[in-house]
ROGU-687304 format. One record per atom (N, C-alpha, C): residue in one letter; z, x, y. Coordinates in steps of 0.2 Angstrom, whole numbers, plus 2048, in hexadecimal, padded with zeros to 3 digits. Last residue first. Example, Ala and Ser with C-alpha at 12.3 -4.5 7.8 and 13.67 -1.06 7.14 Angstrom:
# ROGU-687304
S8238407F5
S8248447FB
S827840800
A8278427E4
A82783E7EA
A8278427F0
//
This chain:
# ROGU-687304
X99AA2B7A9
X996A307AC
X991A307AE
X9A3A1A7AD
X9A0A1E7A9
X99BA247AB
X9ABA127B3
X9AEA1A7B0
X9A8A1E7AD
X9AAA057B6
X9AAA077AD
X9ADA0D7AB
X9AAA047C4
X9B0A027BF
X9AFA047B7
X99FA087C6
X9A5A0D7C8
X9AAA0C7C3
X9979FF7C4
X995A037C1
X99DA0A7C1
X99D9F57CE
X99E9F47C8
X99B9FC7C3
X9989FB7DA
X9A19FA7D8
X9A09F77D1
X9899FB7D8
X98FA017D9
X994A007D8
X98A9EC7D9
X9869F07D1
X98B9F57D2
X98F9E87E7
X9929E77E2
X98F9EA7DA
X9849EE7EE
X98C9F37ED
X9919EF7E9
X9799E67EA
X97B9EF7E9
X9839F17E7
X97C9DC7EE
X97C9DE7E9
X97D9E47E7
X9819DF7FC
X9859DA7F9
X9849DC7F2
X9709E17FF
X9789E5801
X97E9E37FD
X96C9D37FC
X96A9DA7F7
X96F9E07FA
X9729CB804
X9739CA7FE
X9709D17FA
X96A9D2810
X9729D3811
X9749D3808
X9609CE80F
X9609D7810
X9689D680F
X9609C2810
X95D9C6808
X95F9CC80A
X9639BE81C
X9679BC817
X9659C0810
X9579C5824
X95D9C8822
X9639C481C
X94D9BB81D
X94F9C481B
X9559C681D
X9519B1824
X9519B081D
X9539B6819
X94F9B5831
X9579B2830
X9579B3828
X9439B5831
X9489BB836
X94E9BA830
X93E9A982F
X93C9AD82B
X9429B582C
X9439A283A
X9459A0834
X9439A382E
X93B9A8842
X9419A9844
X9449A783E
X92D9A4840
X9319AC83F
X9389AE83F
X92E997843
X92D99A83A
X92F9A2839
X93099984F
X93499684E
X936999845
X92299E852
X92A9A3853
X92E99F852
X91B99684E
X91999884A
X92299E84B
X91E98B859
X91F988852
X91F98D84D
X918991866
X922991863
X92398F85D
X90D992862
X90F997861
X916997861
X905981858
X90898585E
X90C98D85D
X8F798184D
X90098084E
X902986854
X8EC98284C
X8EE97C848
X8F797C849
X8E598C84D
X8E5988855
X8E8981852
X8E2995843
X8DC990842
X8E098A84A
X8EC99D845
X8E999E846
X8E299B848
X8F6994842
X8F7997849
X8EE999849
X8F8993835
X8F698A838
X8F498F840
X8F899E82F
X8F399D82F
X8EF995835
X90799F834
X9049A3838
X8FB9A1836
X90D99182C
X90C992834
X907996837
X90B99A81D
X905993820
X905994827
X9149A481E
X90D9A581E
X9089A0821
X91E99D822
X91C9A0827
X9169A2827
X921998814
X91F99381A
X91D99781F
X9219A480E
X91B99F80B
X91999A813
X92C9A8812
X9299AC813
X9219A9811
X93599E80E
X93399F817
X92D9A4819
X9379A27FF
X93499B803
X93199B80B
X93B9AF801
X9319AC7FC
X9309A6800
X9489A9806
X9429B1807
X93A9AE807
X94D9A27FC
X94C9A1802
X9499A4805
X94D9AD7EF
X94A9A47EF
X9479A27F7
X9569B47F4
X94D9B77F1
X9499B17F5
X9609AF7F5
X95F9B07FA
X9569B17FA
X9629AC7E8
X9629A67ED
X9609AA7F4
X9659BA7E1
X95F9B47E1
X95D9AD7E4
X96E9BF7E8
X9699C27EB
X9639BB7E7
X9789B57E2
X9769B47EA
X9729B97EB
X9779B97D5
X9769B47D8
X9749B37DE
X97D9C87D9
X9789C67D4
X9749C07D4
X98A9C57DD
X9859C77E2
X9809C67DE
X9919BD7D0
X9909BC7D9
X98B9BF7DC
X98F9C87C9
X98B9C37C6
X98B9C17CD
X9959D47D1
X9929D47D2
X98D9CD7CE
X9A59CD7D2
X9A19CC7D8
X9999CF7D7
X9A99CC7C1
X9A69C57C6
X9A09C67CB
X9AC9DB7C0
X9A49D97BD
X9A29D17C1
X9B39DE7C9
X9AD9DE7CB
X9A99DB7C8
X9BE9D57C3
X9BC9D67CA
X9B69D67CC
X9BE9DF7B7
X9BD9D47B6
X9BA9D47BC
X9C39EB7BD
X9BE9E97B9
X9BA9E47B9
X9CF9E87C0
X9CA9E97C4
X9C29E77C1
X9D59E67B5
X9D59E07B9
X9D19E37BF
X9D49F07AD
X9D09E87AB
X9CF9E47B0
X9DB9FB7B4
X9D59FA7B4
X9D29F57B1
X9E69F37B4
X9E39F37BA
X9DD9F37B9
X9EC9F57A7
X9EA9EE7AA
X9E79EF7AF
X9EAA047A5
X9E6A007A2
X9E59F97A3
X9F6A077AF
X9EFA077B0
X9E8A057AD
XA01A007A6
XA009FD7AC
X9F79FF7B2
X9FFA0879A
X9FFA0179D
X9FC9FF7A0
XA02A177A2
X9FDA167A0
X9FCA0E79E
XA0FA147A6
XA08A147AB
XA02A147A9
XA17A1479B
XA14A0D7A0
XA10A107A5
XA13A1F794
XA12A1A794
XA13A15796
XA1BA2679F
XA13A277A1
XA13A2479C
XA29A207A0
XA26A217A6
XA1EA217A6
XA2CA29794
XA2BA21792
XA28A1F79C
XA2AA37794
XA25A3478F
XA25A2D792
XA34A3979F
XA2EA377A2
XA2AA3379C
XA3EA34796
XA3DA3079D
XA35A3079D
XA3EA4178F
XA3DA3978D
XA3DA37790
XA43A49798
XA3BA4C795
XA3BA44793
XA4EA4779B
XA4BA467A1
XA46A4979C
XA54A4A78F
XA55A43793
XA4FA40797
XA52A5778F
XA4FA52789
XA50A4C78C
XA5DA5B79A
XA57A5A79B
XA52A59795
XA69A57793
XA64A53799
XA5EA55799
XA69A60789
XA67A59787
XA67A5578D
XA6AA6E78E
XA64A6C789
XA62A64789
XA78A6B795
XA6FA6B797
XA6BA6A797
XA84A6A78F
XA7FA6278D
XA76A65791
XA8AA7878E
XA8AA72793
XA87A6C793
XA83A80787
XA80A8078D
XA81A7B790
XA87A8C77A
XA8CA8377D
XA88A85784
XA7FA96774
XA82A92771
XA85A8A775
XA71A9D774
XA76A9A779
XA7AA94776
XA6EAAA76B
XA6DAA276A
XA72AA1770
XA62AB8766
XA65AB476B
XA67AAC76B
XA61AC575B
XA63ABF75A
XA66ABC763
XA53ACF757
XA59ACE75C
XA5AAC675A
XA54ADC748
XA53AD674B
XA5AAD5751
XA4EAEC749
XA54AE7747
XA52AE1747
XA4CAFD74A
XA49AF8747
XA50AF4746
XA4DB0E753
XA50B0974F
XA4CB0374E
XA4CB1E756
XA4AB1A754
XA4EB16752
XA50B2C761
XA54B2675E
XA51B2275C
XA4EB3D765
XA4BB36765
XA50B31760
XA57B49769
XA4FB4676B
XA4DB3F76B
XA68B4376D
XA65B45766
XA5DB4576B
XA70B4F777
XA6FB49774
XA6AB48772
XA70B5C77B
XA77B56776
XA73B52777
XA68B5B789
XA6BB5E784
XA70B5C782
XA5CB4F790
XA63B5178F
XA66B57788
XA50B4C78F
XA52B53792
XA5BB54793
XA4CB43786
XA4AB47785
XA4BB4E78A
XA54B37780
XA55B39787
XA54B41785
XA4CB2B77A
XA4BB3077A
XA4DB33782
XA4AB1C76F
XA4EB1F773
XA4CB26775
XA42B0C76A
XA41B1476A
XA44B17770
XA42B00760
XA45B03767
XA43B09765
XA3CAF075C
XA3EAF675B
XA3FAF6760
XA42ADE755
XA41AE1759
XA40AE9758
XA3CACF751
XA3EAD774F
XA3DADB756
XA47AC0756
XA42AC5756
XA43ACB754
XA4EAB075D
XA4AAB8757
XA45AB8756
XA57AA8765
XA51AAB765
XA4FAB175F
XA5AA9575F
XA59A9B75F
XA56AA2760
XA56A86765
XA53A8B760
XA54A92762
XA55A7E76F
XA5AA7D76C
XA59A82763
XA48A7C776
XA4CA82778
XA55A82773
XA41A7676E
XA40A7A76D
XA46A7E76E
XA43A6A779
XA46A69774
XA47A6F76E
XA38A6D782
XA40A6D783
XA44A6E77C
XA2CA6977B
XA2EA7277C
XA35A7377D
XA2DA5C778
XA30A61771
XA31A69774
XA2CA5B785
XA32A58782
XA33A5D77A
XA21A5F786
XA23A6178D
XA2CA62788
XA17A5677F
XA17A5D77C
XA1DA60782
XA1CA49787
XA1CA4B780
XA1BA5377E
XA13A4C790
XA1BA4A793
XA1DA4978C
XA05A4D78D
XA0AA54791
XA0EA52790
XA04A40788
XA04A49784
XA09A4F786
XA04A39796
XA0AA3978F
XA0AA40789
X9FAA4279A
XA00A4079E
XA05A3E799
X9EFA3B791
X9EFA44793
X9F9A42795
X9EFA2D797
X9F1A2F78F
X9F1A37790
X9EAA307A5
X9F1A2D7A5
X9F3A2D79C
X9DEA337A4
X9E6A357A6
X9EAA367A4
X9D8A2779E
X9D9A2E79C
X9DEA3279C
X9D9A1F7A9
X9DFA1E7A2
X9DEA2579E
X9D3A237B3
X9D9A247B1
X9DCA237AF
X9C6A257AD
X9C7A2B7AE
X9D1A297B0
X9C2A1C7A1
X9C2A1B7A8
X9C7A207A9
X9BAA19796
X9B8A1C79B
X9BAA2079F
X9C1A0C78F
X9BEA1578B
X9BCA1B78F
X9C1A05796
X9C7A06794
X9C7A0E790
X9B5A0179B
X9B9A0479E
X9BDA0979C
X9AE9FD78D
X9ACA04790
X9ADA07795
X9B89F278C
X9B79F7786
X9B49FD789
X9B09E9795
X9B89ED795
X9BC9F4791
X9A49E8795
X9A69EC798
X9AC9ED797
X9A39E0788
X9A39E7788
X9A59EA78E
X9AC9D678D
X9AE9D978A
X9AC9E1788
X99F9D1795
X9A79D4798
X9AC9D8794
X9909D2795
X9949D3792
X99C9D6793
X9869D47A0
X9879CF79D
X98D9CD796
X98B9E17A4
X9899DD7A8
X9899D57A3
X9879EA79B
X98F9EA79E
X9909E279F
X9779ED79D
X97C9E8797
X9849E7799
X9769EA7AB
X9769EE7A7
X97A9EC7A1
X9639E77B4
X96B9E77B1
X96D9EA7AD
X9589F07B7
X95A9EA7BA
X9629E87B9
X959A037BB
X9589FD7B6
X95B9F57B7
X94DA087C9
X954A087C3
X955A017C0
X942A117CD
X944A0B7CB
X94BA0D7C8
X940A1F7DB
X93EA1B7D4
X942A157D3
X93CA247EA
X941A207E6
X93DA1E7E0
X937A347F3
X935A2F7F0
X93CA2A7EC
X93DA427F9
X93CA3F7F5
X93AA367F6
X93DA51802
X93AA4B801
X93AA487F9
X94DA5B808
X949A5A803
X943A54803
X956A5D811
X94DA5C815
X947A5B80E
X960A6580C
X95EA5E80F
X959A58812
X95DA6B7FE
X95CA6B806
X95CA64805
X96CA657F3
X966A6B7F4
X965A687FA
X976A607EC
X979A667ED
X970A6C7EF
X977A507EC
X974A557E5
X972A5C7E7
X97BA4F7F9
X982A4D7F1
X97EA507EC
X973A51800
X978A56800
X97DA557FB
X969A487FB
X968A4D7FA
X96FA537FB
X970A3D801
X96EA3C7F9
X96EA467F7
X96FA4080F
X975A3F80C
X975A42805
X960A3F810
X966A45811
X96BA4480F
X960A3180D
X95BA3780B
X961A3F80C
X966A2D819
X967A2A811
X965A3180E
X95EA30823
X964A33822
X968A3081B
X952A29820
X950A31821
X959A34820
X955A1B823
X954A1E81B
X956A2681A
X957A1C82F
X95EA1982B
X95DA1C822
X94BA1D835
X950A21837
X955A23830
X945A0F82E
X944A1882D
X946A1D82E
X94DA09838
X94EA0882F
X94BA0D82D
X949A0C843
X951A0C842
X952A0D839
X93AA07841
X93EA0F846
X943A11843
X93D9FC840
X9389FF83A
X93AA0783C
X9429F584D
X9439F5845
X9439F9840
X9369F9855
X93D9FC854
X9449FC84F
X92E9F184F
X92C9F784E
X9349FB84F
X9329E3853
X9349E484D
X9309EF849
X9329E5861
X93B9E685F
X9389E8856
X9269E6865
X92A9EC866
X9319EB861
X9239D8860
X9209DF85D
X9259E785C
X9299D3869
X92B9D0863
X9299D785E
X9229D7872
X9299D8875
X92C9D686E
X9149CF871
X9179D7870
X91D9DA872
X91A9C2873
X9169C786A
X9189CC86B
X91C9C3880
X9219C387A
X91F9C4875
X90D9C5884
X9139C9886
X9199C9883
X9079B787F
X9069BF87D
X90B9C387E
X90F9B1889
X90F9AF883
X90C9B887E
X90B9B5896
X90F9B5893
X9119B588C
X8FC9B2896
X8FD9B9895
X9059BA891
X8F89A188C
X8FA9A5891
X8FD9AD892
X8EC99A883
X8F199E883
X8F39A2888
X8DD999883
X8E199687D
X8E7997881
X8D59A388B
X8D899C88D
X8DB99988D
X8D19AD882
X8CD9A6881
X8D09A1883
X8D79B6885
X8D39B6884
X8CF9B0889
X8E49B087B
X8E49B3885
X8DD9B3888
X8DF9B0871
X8E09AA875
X8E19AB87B
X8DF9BF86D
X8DA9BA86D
X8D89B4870
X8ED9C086D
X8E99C4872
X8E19C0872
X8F09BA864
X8F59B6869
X8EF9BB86E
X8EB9C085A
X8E99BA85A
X8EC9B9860
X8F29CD85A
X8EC9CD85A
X8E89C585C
X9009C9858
X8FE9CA85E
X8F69C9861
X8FD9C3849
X8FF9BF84D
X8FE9C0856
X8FD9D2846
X8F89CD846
X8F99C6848
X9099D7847
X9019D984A
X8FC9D484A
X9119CD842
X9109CD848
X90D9D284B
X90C9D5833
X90B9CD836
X90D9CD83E
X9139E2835
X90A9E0833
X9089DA838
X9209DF836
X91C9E283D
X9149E183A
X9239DA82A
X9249D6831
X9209D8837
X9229E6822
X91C9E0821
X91C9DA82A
X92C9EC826
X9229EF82A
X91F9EB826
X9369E7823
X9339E882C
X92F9EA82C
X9349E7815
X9349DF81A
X9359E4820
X9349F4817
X9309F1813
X9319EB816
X9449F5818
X93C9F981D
X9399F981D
X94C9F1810
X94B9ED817
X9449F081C
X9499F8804
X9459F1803
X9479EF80D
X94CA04809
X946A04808
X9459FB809
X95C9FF809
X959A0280F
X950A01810
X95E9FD7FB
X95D9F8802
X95B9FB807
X95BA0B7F9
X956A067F4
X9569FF7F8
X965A127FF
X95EA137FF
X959A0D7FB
X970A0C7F8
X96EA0B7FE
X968A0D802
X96DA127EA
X96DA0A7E9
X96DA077F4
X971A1D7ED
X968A1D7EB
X96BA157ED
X97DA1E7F3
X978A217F6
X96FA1F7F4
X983A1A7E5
X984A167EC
X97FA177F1
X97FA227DD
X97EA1D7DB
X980A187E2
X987A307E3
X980A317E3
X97DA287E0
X995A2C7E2
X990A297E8
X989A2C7E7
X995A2A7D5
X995A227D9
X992A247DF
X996A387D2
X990A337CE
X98FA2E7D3
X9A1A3D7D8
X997A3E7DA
X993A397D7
X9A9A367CF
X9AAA367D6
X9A0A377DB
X9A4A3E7C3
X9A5A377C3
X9A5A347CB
X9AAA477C7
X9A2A487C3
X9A2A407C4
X9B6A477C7
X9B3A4A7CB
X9AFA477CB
X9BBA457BB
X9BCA3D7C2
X9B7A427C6
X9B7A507B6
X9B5A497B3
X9B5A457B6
X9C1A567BB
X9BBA587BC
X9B6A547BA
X9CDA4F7B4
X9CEA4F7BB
X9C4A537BE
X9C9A537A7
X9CAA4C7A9
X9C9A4A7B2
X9CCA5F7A9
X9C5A5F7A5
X9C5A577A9
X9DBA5F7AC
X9D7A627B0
X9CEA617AF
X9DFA5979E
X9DEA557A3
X9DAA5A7AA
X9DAA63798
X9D9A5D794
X9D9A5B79A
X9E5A6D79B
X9DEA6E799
X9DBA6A79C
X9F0A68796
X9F2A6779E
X9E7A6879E
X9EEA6878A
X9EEA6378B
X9ECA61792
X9F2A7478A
X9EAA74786
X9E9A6B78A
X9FFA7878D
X9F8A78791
X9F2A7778F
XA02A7377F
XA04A6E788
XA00A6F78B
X9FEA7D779
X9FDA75775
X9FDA7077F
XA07A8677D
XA00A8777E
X9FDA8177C
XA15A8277A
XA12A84782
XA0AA83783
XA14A8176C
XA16A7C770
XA11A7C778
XA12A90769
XA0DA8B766
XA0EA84769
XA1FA94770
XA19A95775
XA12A91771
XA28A8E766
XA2AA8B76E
XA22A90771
XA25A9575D
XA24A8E75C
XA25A8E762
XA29AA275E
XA21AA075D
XA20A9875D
XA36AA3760
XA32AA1765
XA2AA9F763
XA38AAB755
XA39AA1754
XA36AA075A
XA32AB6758
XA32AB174F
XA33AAB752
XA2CAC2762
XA2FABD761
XA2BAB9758
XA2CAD475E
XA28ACF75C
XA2CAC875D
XA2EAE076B
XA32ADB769
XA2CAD7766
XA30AF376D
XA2AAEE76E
XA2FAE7768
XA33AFE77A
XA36AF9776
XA31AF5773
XA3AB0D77F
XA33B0977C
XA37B05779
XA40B1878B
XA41B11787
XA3AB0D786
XA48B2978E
XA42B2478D
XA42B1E78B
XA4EB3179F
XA4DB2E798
XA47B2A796
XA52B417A4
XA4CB3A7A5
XA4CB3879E
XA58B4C7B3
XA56B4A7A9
XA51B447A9
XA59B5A7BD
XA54B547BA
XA55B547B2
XA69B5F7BE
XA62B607BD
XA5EB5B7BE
XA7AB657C1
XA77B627C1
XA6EB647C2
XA80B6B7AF
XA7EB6C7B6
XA79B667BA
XA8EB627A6
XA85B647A8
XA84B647AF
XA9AB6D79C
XA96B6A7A3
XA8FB687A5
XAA7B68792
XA9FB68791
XA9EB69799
XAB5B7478F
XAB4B6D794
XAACB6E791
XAC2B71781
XABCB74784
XAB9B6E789
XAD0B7877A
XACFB7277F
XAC6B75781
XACCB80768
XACEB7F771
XACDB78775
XAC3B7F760
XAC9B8175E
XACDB81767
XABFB7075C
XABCB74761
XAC6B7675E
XAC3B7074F
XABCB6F753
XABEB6A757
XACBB7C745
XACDB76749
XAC4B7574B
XAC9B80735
XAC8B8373C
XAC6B7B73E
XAC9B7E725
XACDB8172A
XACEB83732
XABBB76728
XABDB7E724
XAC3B81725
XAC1B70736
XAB8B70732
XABAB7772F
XAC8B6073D
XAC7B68737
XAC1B69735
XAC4B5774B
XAC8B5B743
XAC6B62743
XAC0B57756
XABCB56751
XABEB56748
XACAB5D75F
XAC7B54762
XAC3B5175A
XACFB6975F
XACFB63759
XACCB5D75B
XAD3B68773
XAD4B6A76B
XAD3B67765
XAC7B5A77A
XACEB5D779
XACFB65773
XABAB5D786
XABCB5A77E
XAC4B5F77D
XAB5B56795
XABBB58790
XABCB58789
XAA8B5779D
XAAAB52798
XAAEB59794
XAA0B557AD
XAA4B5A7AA
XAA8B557A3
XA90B567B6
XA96B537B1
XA9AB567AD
XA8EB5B7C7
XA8EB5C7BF
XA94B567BC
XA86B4F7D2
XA8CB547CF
XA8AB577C7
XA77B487CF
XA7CB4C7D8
XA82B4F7D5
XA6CB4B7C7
XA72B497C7
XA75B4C7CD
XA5CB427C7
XA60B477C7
XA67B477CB
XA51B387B9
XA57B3A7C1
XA58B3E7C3
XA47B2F7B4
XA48B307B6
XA4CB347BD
XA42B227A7
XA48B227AD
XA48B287AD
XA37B177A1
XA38B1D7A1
XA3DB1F7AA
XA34B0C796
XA36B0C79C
XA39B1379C
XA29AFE78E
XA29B06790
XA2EB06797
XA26AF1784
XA2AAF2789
XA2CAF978A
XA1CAE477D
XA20AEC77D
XA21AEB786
XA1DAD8772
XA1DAD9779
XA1FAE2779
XA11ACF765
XA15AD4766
XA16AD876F
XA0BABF76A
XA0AAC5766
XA11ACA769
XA0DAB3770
XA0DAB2767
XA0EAB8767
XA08AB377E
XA0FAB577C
XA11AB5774
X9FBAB4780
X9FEAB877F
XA07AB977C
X9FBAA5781
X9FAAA5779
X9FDAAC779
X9FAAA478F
XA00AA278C
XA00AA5784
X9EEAA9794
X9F3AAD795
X9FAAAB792
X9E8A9F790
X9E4AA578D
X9EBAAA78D
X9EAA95798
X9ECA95791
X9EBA9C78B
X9E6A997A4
X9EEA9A7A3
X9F0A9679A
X9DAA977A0
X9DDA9F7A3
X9E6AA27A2
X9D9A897A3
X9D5A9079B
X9D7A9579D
X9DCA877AF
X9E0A847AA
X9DFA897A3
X9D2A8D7B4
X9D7A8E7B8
X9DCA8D7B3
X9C5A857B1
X9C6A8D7AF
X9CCA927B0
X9CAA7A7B6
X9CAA7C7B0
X9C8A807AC
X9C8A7F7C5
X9D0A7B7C2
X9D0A7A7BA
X9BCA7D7C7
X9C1A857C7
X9C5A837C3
X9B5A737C5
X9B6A787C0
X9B9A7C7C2
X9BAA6D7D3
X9BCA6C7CE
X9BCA6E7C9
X9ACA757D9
X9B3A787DB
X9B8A737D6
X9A3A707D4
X9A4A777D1
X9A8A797D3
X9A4A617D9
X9A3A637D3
X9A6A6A7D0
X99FA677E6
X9A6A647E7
X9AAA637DF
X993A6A7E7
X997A6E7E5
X99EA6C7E5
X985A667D8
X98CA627E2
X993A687E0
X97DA697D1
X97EA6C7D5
X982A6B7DA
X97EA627C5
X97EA677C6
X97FA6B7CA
X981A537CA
X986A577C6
X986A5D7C4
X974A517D2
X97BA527D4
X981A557D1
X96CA517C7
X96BA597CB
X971A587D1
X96FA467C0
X970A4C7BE
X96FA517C2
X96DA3D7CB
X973A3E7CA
X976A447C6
X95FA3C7CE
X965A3C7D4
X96DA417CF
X95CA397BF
X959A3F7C2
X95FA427C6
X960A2B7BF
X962A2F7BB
X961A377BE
X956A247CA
X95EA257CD
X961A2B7C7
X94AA327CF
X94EA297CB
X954A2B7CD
X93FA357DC
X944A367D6
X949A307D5
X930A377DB
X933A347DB
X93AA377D7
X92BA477E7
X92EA467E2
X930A407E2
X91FA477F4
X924A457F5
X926A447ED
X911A487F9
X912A4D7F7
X91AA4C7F4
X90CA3C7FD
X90CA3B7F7
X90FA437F3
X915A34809
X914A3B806
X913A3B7FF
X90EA24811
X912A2980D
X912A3080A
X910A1E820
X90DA2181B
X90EA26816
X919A1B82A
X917A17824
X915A1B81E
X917A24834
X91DA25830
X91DA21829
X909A1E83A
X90CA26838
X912A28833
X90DA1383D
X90AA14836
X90AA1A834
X916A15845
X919A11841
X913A1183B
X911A1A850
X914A1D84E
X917A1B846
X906A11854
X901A17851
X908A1B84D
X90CA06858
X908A06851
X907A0C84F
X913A0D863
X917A0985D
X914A09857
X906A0E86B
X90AA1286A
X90DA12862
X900A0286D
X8FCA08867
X902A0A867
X90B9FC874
X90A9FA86E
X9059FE86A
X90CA02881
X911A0287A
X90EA00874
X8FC9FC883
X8FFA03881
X905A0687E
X9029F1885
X8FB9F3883
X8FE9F687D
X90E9EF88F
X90C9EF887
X9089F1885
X9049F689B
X9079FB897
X90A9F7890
X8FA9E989B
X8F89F189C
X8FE9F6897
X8FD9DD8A0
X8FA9DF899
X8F99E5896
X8FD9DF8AE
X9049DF8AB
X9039E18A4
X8F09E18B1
X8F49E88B1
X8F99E68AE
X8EB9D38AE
X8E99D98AA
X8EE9DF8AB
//
């Protein structure tokens, strides 16, 4: 009896801790897998730091479009002169004015040295440039596009693991469930085995391994509770609130049309998948990039005004107004212009072949998974199959144990065959999951 003493007593222990955490909180929110992922796209911040980048993009197209409008240009220079200037005009430098020479003498000008200070206003309307910056702002509208894109692979990135995170919590829960049903039945299997010790049926030993069966499947029940609690935390730091939040799991949908349908799925790849998207943005840019180049073979004009005023100089006029057109065209640059239209067509034919060649990946991923999951889809139902069955046989053994109709290695033998059956199910429902997840990924979609 004293050996009997401390199991005993581990064994309230075990029970009293594992029904304490059994028990559920019904203070506890279910949340579905939809729920999970919209308050992840709301609030993960790894998300909001990707919107910078296309507030970042809207900024620099904000500041591109200024270039359509009228430029001014204010420049005011003042100095003071270290020597005098001294300027010679000859006799008659002027002619005749009335009979009288001008200057009727050799005359010298001098300016003392002082402070003078000029002025310059300019303001330039570009003309033909309008096209080359409607080009410029067109590009980054596009560069835009793909930055929105790349925010999108974000939001897309959260999604899978917020859908990886729940779909491992939902194995996690079903392995917790078979260990606290497993720990039920070997309560009662000990309880019996305690009876027969009793009743001379049955040796202390014997008992003594029940409970040693006990302890291991409560420490099972310990580890997978552990294993959920930090799932739990995880999920919630990807939906960007406390950690310590409680929740509950809801259902999710058994299959998904995709799924029986390979064509659609391909269709809803090909549509989706954030990097063919891309990768078409990528040819735009490499297109608009080439007409901009090509722009540069256009002449610059513009109106231009000017306004001159070297308002402290004496002799010279106060102000000077003018109104013109500027004509800039660089005439012979060597072939420059047309390597580099060279190198703008390269890339265009460059990013359509990546885009191709990313279109057949993604199919061929695709095909991939949609296989491995019909695979796992199967073997979680062979595995079911063999579950239900061991789980029916062990029921008989454990009632033949009872009624003294079958020995106690005959009934640990049923449990070991039962051991063996669940894990083959926990493992085929692992398998399943993460094959759902990698297909769900592969569609691209939000």
């Amino acid at each position: 009896m004293p050996r009997l003493f401390f199991p005993a007593v581990l064994f309230l222990l075990v029970a009293a801790r594992v029904f304490s955490q059994e028990t559920p909180k019904d203070s506890a929110d279910v949340l579905t897998l939809t729920a999970a992922i919209a308050e992840a796209q709301q609030n993960n911040r790894l998300i909001k730091i990707s919107n910078q980048g296309v507030l970042y993009a809207n900024d620099a197209i904000l500041a591109a479009k200024t270039q359509r409008y009228p430029q001014f240009n204010v420049q005011l220079i003042g100095s003071g002169l270290l020597q005098a200037i001294n300027v010679n005009i000859p006799q008659n430098a002027f002619g005749t004015v009335n009979g009288t020479q001008v200057p009727p003498k050799d005359t010298v000008i001098t300016t003392e040295p002082k402070f003078s200070a000029l002025a310059f206003i300019q303001a330039y309307q570009p003309l033909t440039q309008l096209y080359s910056a409607h080009l410029n702002i067109a590009l980054m509208k596009v560069g835009k596009q793909l930055s929105q894109e790349q925010l999108r692979q974000q939001r897309q990135q959260i999604t899978n693991s917020v859908k990886e995170a729940y779909y491992g919590l939902l194995q996690s829960q079903s392995a917790l469930e078979a260990a606290q049903e497993n720990f039920k039945a070997l309560q009662e299997v000990d309880r019996t085995t305690e009876q027969y010790v009793k009743e001379k049926t049955a040796l202390p030993y014997q008992s003594t391994g029940v409970k040693a069966q006990l302890a291991q499947a409560e420490l099972q029940v310990i580890t997978l509770q552990d294993t959920l609690e930090t799932q739990k935390e995880n999920l919630n730091d990807l939906m960007g609130r406390d950690i310590r939040t409680e929740f509950r799991l809801g259902g999710v949908p058994d299959a998904l049309p995709e799924e029986q349908d390979l064509e659609l799925a391909r269709k809803t790849a090909l549509t989706n998948r954030t990097e063919i998207r891309q990768a078409q943005f990528k040819i735009d840019q490499a297109v608009y990039a080439r007409r901009l180049q090509k722009a540069a073979y256009i002449p610059d004009v513009g109106i231009q005004y000017l306004f001159f005023s070297p308002f402290t100089i004496q002799g010279f006029p106060s102000n000077v107004n003018s109104l013109g057109i500027s004509f800039k065209w660089d005439l012979y640059d060597w072939g420059y212009k047309r390597h580099l239209m060279d190198e703008k067509q390269r890339n265009i034919e460059q990013s359509q072949l990546n885009l191709t060649e990313t279109q057949n990946q993604v199919v061929i991923d695709l095909d991939n998974r949609f296989r491995k999951l019909r695979e796992a889809r199967a073997g979680l139902k062979v595995a079911q199959l063999g579950q239900e069955a061991e789980k029916q046989k062990l029921q008989v053994v454990t009632e033949q144990y009872k009624q003294k109709a079958a020995l106690l290695s005959t009934l640990q033998t049923e449990q070991a065959n039962m051991a063996q059956a669940a894990a083959q199910y926990q493992q085929a429902l692992s398998t399943f999951w993460s094959a759902r997840s990698e297909f769900e990924k592969s569609l691209g979609e939000d």
